[in-house]
KOLDO-143878 format. One record per residue (C-alpha): residue number from 1; y, x, z; residue in three letters. Coordinates in steps of 0.1 Angstrom, whole numbers, plus 5000, padded with zeros to 4 digits. Layout:
<sites>
site n: NUM; v: Y; u: X; w: Z; res: ala
...
</sites>
This chain:
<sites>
site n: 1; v: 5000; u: 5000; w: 5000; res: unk
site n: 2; v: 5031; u: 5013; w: 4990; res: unk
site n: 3; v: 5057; u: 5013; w: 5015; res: unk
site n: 4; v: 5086; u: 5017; w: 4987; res: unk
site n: 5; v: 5070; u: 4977; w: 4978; res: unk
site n: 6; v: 5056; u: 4963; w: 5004; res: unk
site n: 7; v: 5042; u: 4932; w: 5003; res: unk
site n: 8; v: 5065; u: 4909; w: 5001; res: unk
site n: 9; v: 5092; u: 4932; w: 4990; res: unk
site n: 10; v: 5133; u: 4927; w: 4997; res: unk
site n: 11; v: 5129; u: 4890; w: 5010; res: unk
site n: 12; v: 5086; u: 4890; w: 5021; res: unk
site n: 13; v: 5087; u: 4855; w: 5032; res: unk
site n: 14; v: 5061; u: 4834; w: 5002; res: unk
site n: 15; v: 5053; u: 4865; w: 4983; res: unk
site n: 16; v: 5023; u: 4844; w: 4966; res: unk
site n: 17; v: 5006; u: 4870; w: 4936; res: unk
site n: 18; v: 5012; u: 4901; w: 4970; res: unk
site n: 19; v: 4989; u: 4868; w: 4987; res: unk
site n: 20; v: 4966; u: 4856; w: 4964; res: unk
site n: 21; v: 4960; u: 4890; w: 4953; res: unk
site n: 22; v: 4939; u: 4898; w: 4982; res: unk
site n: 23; v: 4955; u: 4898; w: 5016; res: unk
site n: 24; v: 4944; u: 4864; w: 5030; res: unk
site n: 25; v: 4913; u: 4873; w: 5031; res: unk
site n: 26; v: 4919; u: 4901; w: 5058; res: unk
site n: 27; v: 4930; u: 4893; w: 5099; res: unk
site n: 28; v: 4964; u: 4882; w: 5094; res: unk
site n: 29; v: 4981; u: 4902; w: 5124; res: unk
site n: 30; v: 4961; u: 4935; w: 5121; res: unk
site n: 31; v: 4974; u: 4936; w: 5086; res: unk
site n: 32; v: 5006; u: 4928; w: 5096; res: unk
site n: 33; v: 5004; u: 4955; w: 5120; res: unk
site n: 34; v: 4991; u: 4979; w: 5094; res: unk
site n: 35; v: 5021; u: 4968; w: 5068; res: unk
site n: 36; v: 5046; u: 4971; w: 5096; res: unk
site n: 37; v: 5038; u: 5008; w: 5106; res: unk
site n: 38; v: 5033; u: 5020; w: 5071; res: unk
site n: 39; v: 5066; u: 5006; w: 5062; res: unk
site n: 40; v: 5081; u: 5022; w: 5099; res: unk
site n: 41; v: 5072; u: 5056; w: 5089; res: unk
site n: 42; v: 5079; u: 5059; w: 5050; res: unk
site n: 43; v: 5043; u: 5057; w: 5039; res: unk
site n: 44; v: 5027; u: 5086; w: 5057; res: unk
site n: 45; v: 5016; u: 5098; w: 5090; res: unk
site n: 46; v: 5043; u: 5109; w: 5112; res: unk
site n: 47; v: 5047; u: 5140; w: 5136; res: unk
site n: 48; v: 5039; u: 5138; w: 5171; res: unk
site n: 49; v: 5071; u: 5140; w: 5194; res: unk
site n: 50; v: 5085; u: 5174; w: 5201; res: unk
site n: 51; v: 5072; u: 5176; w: 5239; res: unk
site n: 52; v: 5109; u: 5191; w: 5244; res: unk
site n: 53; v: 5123; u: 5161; w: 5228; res: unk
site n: 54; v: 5103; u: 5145; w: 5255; res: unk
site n: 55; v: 5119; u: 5163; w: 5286; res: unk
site n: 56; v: 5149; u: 5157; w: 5276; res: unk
site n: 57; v: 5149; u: 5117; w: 5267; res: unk
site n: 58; v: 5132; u: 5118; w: 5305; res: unk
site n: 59; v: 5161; u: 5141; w: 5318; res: unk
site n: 60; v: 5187; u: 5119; w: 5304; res: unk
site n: 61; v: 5170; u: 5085; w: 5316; res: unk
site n: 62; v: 5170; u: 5096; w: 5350; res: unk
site n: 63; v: 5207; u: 5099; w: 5344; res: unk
site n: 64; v: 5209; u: 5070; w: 5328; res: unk
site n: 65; v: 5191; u: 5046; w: 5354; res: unk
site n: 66; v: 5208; u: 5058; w: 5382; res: unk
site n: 67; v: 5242; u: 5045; w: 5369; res: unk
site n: 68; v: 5232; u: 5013; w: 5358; res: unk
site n: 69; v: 5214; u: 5007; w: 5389; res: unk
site n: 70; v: 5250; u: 5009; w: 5400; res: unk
site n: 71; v: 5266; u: 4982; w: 5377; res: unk
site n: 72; v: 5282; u: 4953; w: 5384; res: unk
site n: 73; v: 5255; u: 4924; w: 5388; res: unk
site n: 74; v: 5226; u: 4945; w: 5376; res: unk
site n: 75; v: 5197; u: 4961; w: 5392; res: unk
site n: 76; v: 5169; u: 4972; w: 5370; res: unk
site n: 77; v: 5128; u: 4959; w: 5376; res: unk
site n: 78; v: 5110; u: 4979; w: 5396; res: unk
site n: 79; v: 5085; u: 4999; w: 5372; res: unk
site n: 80; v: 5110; u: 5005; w: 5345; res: unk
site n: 81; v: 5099; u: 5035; w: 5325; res: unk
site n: 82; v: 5113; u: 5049; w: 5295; res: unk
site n: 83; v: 5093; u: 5060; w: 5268; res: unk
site n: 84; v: 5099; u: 5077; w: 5237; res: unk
site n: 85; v: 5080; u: 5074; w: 5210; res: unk
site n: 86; v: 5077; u: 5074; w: 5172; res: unk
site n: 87; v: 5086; u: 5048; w: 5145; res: unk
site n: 88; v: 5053; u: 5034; w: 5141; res: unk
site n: 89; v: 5045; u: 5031; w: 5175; res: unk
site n: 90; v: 5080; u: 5014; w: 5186; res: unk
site n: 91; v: 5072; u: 4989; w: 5152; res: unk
site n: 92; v: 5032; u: 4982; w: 5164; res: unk
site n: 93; v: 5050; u: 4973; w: 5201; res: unk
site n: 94; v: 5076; u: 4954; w: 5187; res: unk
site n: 95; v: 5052; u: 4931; w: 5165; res: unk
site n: 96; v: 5032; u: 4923; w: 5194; res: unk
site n: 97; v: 5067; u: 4913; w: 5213; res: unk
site n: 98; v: 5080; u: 4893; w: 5186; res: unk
site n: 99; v: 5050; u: 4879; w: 5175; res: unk
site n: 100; v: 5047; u: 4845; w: 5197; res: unk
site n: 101; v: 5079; u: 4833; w: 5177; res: unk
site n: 102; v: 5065; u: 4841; w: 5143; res: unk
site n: 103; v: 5039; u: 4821; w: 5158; res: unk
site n: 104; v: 5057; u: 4793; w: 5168; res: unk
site n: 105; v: 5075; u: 4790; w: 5138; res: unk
site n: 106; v: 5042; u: 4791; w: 5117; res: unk
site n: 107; v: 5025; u: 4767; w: 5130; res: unk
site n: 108; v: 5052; u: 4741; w: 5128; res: unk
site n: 109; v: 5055; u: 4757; w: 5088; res: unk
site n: 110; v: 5014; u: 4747; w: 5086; res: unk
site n: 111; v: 5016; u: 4711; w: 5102; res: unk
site n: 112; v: 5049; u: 4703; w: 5085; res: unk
site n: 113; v: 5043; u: 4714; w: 5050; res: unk
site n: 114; v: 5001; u: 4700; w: 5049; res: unk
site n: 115; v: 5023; u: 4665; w: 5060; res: unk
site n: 116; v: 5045; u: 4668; w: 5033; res: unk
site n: 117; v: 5028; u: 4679; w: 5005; res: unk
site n: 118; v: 5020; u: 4644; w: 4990; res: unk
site n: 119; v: 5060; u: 4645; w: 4985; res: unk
site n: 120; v: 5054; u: 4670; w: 4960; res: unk
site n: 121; v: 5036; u: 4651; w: 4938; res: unk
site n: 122; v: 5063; u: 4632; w: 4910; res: unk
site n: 123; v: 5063; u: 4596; w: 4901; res: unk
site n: 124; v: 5038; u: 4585; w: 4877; res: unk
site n: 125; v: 5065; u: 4583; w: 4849; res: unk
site n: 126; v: 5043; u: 4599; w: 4819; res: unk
site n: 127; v: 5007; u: 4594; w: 4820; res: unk
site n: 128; v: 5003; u: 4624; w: 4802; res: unk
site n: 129; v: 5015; u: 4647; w: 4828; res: unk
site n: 130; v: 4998; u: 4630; w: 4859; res: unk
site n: 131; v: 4969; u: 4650; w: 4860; res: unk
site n: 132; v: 4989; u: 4684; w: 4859; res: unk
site n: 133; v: 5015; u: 4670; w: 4879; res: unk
site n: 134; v: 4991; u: 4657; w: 4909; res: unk
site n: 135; v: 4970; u: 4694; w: 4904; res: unk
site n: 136; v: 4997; u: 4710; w: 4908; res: unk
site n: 137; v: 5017; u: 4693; w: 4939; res: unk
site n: 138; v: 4977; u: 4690; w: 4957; res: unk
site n: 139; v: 4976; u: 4730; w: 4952; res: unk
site n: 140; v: 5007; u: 4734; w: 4968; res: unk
site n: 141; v: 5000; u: 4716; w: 4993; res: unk
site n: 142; v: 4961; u: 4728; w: 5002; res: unk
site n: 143; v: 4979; u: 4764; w: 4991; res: unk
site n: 144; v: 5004; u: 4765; w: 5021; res: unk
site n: 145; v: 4983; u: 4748; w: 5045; res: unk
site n: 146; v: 4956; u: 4774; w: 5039; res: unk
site n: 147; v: 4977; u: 4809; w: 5037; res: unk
site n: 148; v: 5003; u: 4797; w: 5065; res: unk
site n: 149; v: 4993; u: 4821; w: 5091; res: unk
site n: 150; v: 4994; u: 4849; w: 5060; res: unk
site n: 151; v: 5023; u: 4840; w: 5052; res: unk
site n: 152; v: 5041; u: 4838; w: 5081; res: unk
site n: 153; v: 5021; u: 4875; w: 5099; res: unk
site n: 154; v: 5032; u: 4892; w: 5062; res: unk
site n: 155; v: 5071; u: 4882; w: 5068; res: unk
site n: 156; v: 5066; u: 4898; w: 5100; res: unk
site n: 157; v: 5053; u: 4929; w: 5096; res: unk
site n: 158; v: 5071; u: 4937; w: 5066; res: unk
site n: 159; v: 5108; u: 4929; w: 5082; res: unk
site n: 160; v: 5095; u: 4947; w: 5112; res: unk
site n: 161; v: 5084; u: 4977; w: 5094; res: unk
site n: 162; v: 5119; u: 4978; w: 5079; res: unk
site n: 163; v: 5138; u: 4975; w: 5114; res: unk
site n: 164; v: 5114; u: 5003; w: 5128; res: unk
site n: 165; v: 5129; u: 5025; w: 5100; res: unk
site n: 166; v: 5161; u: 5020; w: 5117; res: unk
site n: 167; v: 5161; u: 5010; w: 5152; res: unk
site n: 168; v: 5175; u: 5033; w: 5179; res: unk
site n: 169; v: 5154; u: 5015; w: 5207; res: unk
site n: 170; v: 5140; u: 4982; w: 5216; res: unk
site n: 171; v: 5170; u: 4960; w: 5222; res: unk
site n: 172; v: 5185; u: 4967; w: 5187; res: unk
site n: 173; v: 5179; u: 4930; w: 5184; res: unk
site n: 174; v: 5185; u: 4910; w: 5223; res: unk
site n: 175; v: 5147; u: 4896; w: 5226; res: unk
site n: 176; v: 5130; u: 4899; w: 5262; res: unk
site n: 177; v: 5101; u: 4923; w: 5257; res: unk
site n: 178; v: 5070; u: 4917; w: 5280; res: unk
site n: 179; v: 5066; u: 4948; w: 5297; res: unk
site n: 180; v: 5087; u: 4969; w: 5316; res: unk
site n: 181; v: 5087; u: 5004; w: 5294; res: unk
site n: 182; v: 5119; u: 5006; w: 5276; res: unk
site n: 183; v: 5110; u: 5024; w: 5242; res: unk
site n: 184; v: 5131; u: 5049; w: 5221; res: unk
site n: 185; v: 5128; u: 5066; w: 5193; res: unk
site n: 186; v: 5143; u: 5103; w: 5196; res: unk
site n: 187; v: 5139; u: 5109; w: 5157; res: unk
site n: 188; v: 5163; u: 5079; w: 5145; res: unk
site n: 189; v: 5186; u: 5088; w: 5170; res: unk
site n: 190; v: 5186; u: 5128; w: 5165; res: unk
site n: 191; v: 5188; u: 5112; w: 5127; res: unk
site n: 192; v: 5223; u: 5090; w: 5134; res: unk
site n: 193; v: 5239; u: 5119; w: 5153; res: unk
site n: 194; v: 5238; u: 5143; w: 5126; res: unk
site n: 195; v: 5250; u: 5109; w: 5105; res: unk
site n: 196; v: 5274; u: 5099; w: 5126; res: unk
site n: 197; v: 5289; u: 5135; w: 5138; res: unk
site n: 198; v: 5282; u: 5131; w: 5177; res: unk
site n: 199; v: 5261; u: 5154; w: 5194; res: unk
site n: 200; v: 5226; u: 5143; w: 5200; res: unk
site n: 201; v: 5222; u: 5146; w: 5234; res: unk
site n: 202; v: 5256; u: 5121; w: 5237; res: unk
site n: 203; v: 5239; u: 5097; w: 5218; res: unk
site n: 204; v: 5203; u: 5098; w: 5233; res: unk
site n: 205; v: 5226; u: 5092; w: 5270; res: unk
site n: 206; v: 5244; u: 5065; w: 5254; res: unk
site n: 207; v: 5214; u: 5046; w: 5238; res: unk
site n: 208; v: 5193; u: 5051; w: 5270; res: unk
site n: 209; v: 5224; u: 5033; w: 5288; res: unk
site n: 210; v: 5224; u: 5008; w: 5265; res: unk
site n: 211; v: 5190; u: 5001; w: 5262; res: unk
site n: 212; v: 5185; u: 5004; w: 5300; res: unk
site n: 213; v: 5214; u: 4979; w: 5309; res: unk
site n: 214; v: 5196; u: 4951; w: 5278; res: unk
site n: 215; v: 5166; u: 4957; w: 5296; res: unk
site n: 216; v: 5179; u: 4953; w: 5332; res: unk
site n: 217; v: 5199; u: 4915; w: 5317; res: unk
site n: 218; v: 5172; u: 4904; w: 5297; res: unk
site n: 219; v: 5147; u: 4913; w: 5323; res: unk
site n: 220; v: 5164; u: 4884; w: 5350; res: unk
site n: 221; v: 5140; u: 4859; w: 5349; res: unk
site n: 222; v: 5161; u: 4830; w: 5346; res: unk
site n: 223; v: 5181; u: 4849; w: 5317; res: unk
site n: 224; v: 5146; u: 4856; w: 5299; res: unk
site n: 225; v: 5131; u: 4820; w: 5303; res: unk
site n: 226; v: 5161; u: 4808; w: 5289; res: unk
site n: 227; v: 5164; u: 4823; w: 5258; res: unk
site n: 228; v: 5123; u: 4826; w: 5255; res: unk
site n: 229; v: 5126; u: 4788; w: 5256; res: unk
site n: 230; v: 5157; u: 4786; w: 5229; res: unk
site n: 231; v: 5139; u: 4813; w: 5205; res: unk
site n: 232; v: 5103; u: 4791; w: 5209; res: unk
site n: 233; v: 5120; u: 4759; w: 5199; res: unk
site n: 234; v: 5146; u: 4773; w: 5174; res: unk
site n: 235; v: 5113; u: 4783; w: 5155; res: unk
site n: 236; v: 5092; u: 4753; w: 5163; res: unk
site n: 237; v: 5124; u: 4729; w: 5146; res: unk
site n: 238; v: 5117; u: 4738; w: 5112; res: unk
site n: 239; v: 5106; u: 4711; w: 5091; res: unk
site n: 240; v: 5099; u: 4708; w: 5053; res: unk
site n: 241; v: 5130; u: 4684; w: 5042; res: unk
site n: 242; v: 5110; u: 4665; w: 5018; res: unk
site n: 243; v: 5142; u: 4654; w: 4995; res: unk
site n: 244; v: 5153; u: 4688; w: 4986; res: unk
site n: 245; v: 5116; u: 4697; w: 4979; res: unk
site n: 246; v: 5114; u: 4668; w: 4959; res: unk
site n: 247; v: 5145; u: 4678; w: 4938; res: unk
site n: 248; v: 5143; u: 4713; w: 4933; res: unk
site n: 249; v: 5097; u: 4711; w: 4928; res: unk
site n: 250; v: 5087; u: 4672; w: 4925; res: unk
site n: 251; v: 5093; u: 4682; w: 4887; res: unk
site n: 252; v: 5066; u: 4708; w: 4883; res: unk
site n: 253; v: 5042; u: 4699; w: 4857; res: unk
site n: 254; v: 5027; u: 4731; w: 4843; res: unk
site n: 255; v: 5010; u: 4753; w: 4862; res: unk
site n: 256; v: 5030; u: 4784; w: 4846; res: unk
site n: 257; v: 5058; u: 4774; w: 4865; res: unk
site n: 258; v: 5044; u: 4788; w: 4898; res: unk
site n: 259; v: 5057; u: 4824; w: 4891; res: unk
site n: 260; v: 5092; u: 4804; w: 4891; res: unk
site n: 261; v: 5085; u: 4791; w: 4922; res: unk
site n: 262; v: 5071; u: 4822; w: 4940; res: unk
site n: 263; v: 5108; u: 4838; w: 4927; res: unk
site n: 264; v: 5128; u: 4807; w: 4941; res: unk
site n: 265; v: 5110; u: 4807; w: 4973; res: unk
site n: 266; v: 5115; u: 4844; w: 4976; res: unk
site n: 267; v: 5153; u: 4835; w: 4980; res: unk
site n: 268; v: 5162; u: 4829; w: 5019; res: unk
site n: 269; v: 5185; u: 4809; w: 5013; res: unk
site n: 270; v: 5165; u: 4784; w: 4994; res: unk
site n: 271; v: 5139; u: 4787; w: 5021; res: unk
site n: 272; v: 5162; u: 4781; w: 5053; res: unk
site n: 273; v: 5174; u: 4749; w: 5028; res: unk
site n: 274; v: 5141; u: 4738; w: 5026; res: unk
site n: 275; v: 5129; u: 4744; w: 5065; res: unk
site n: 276; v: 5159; u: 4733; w: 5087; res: unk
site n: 277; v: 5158; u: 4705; w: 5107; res: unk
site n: 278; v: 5187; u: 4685; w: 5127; res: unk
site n: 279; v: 5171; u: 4704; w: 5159; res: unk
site n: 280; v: 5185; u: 4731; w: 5153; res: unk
site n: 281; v: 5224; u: 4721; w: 5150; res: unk
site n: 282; v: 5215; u: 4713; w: 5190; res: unk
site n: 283; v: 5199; u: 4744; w: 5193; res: unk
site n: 284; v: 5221; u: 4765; w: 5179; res: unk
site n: 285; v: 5257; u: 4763; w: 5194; res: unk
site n: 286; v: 5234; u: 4771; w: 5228; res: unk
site n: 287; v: 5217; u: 4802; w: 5214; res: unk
site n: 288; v: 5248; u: 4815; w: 5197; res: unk
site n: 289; v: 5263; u: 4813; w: 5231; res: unk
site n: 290; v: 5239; u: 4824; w: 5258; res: unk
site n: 291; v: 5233; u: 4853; w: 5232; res: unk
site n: 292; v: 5274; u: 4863; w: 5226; res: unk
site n: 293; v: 5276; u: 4863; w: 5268; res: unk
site n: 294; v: 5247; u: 4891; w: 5264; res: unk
site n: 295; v: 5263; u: 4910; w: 5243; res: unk
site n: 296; v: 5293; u: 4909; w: 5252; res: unk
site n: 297; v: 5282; u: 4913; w: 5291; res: unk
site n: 298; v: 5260; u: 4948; w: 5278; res: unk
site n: 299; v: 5284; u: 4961; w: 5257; res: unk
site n: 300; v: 5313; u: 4961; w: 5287; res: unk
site n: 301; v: 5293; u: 4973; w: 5308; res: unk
site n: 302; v: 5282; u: 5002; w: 5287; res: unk
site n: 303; v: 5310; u: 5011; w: 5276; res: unk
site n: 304; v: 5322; u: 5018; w: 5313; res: unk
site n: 305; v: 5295; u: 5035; w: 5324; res: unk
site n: 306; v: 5297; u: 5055; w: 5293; res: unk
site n: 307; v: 5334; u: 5065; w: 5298; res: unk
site n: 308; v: 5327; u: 5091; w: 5323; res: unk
site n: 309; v: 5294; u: 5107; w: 5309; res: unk
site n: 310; v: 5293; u: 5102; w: 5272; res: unk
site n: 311; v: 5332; u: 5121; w: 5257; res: unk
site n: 312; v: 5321; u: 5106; w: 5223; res: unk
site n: 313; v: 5313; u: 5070; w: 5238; res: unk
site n: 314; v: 5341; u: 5053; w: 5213; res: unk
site n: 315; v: 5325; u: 5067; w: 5182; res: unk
site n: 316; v: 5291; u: 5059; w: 5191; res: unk
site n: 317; v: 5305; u: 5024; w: 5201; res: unk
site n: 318; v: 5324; u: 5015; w: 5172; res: unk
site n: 319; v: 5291; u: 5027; w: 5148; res: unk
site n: 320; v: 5266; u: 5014; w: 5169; res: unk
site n: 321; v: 5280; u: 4978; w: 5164; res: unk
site n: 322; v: 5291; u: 4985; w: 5130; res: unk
site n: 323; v: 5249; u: 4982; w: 5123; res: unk
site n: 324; v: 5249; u: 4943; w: 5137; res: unk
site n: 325; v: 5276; u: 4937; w: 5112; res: unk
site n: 326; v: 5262; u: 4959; w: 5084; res: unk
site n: 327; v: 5228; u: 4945; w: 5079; res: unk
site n: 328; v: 5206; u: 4946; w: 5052; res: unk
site n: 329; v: 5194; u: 4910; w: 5036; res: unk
site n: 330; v: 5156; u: 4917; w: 5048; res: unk
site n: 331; v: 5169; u: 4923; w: 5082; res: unk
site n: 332; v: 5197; u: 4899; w: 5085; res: unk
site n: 333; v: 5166; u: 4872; w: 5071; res: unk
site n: 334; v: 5143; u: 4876; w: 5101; res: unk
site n: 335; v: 5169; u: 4873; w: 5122; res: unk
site n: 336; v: 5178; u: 4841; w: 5110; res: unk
site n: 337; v: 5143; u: 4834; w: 5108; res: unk
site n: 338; v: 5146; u: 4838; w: 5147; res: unk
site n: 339; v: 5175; u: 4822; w: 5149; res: unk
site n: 340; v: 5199; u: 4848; w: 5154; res: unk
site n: 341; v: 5234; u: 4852; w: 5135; res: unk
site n: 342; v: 5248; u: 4885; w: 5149; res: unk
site n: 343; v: 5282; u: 4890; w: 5132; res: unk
site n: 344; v: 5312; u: 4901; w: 5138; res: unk
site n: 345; v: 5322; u: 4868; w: 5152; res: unk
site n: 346; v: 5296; u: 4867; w: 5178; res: unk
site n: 347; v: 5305; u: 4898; w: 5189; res: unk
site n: 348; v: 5342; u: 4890; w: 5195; res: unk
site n: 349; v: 5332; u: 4860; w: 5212; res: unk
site n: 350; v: 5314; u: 4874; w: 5240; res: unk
site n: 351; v: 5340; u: 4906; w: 5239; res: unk
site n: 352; v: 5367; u: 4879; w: 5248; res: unk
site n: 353; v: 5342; u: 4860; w: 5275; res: unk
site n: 354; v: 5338; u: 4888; w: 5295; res: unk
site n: 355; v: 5374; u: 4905; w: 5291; res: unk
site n: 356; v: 5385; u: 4866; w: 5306; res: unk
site n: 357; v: 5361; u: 4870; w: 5332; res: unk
site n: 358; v: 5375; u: 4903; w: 5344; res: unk
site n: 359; v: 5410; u: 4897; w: 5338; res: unk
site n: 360; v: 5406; u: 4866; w: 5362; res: unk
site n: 361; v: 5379; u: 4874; w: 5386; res: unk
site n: 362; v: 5372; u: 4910; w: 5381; res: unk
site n: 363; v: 5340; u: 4931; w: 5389; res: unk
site n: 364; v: 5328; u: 4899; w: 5415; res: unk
site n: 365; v: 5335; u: 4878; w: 5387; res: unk
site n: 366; v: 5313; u: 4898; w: 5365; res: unk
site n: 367; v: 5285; u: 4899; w: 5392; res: unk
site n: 368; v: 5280; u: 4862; w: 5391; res: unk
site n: 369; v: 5276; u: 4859; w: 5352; res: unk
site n: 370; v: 5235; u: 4864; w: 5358; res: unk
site n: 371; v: 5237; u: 4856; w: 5398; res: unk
site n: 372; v: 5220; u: 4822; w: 5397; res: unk
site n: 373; v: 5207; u: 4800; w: 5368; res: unk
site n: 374; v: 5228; u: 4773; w: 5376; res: unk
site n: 375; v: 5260; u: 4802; w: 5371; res: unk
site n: 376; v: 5249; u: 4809; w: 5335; res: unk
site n: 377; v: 5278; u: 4798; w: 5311; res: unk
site n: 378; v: 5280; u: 4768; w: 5290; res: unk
site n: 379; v: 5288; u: 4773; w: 5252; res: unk
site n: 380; v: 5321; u: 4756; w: 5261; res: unk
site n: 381; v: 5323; u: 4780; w: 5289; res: unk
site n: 382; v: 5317; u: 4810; w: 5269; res: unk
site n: 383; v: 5348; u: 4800; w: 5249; res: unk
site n: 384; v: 5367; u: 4795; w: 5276; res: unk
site n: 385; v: 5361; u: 4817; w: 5305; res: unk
site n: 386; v: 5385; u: 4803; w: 5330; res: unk
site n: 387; v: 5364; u: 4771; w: 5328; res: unk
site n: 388; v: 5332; u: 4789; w: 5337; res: unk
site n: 389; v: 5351; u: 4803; w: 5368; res: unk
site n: 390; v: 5365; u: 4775; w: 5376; res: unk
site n: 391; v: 5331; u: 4757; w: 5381; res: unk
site n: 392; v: 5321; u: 4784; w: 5401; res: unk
site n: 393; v: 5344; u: 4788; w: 5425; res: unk
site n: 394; v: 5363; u: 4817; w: 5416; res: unk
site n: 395; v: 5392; u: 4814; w: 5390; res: unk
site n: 396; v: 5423; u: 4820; w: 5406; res: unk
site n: 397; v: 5444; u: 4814; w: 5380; res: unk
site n: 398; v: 5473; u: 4792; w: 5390; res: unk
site n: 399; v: 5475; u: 4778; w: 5353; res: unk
site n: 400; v: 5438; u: 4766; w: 5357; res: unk
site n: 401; v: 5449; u: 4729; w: 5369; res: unk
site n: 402; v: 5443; u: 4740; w: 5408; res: unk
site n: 403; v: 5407; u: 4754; w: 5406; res: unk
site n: 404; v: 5421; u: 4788; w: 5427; res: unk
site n: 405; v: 5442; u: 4766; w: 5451; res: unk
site n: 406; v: 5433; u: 4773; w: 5489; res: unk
site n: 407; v: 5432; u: 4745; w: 5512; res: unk
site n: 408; v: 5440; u: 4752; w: 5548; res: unk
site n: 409; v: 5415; u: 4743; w: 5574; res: unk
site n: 410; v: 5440; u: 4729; w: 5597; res: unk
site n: 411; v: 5462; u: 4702; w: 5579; res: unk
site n: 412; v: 5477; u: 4684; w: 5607; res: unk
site n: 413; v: 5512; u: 4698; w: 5598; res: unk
site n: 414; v: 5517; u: 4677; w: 5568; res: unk
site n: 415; v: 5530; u: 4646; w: 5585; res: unk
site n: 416; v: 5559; u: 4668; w: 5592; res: unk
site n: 417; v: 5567; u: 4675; w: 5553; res: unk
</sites>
């Protein structure tokens, strides 16, 4: 297998010829793994880690952990390790972690599409074209029923394989990982120092900061059931929408036409046309939120832990977010595909949350954020800070309608005003 064209290629999701040519016959997620890591590490086998490279990522961790431990609001699981490892191995972890929302989101792509595929099949206008015309919409039909898990395990490992090629460490996207060993990869970071023009052992700090301070957010349990639960049911709300289906395929009456629709459905747009479901205008405003308050939460507070250790922490900064907003299609697809639209605009939004928070309330206002589940923000509260502190007792503001006003225990002495 090729890693230069993978299965699947640019946009994997319903390659049908890389399918029917032989991969449904294999164990869907072992050859997703296999596709993933050969895509991860170019095509080849890759070195062992430089046991000095090693030391050093360890060295700097301890570094690293000790200061977040300090944070505001943050205190890291017991057990955390870091671990540095290769491409392929930080892709065949990653799979595994991402893999129960590929899941998800397949089997509500099996169940809908099976119920849907008698929509495919076009009015019985010409009698001459019924036959072809019911062949063709039953294939579909028995075809996406039957190669759904193939389908859906071959999206994943390819776009995985192509984030592994570029991933600094495990929260390059912000999804709760199961286990408490933080992974890096030493080689794509030595890689974007040299690209970047900061020295390496600057960068490896400032990652291992930033990756330690995701892990110690996304590690609160109420913070990690929450957007567990929003990921899970942003990919269980897709749904075939039978009227466009009908539109742009009820037509198909000649089987030669199926290259045409492997090309169309290679489109991402077309499929997210196809797949979306009202669910997920509710679930979306929520997920956009909780996932701009992360953000916007780790990237403060890197940024001042940062100040005093790493002298090129403004560089790294301003590139390392520069990669949210520069993504490549393939990548920027699975994370829609997981529902998450990292963009500029998101990033603002929880830059401006959290500069509310502290501008109001400070460092104790910034220890609440993840305090209590009943403290986490609203998406109207996310746009509007002052509200958020206002419910929770600490915005003392005297422009916020009286939510900062103290009340006197003794109020005897008002009958004299």
């Amino acid at each position: 297998m090729s890693s230069s064209n993978p299965p699947g290629g640019e946009f994997p999701f319903f390659d049908l010829n890389s399918l029917l040519g032989g991969l449904s016959g294999a164990d869907p997620w072992k050859a997703a793994a296999e596709m993933a890591t050969s895509i991860a590490s170019g095509g080849g086998a890759e070195p062992n880690l430089d046991p000095m490279d090693r030391i050093k990522i360890e060295e700097l961790a301890r570094v690293a952990e000790l200061h977040v431990n300090q944070a505001a609001g943050l205190a890291l699981p017991p057990g955390t390790k870091v671990a540095p490892v290769t491409r392929s191995v930080w892709t065949r972890h990653s799979l595994d972690a991402y893999r129960p929302f590929f899941e998800r989101f397949g089997e509500a792509l099996s169940a809908g599409l099976a119920a849907e595929s008698q929509s495919l099949m076009p009015a019985e206008d010409d009698p001459a074209e019924v036959d072809i015309a019911n062949l063709t919409a039953q294939m579909m039909g028995q075809m996406f029923t039957a190669l759904g898990p193939m389908l859906v395990s071959t999206s994943a490992g390819s776009m995985l394989g192509h984030l592994g090629q570029r991933a600094l460490g495990q929260y390059d996207l912000p999804i709760p990982r199961p286990s408490d060993e933080v992974l890096v990869i030493p080689t794509t970071i030595d890689a974007s120092a040299a690209a970047w023009d900061v020295p390496a052992d600057e960068l490896r700090l400032w990652v291992l900061i930033h990756e330690l301070t995701a892990h110690a957010v996304l590690s609160i349990p109420h913070v990690k059931s929450r957007l567990e639960s929003l990921l899970l049911d942003f990919a269980s709300a897709f749904r075939p929408n039978s009227d466009l289906i009908n539109e742009r395929f009820g037509s198909i009456t000649d089987l030669n036409q199926i290259q045409e629709l492997s090309n169309t459905l290679s489109d991402p747009d077309v499929i997210f046309s196809l797949l979306r479901s009202p669910a997920h205008d509710l679930l979306v405003p929520q997920l956009d939120a909780l996932v701009a308050a992360v953000l916007g939460f780790v990237d403060h507070t890197v940024t001042e832990l940062s100040r005093g250790l790493v002298l090129s922490h403004e560089t790294i900064r301003e590139r390392f977010r520069q990669r949210w907003v520069d993504v490549a299609p393939a990548d920027r697809f699975m994370e829609r595909l997981l529902g998450l639209e990292i963009d500029q605009a998101t990033l603002t939004r929880g830059d401006d949350f959290v500069a509310g928070i502290v501008e109001r309330a400070g460092a104790d206002g910034l220890a609440r954020l993840w305090g209590d589940e009943l403290d986490m923000p609203t998406a109207a509260e996310v746009d509007a800070p002052g509200l958020w502190l206002a419910r929770i007792g600490l915005d003392s503001d005297p422009d916020a309608g009286g939510a900062g006003l103290e009340v006197p225990d003794d109020l005897s002495g008002l009958d004299d005003l």
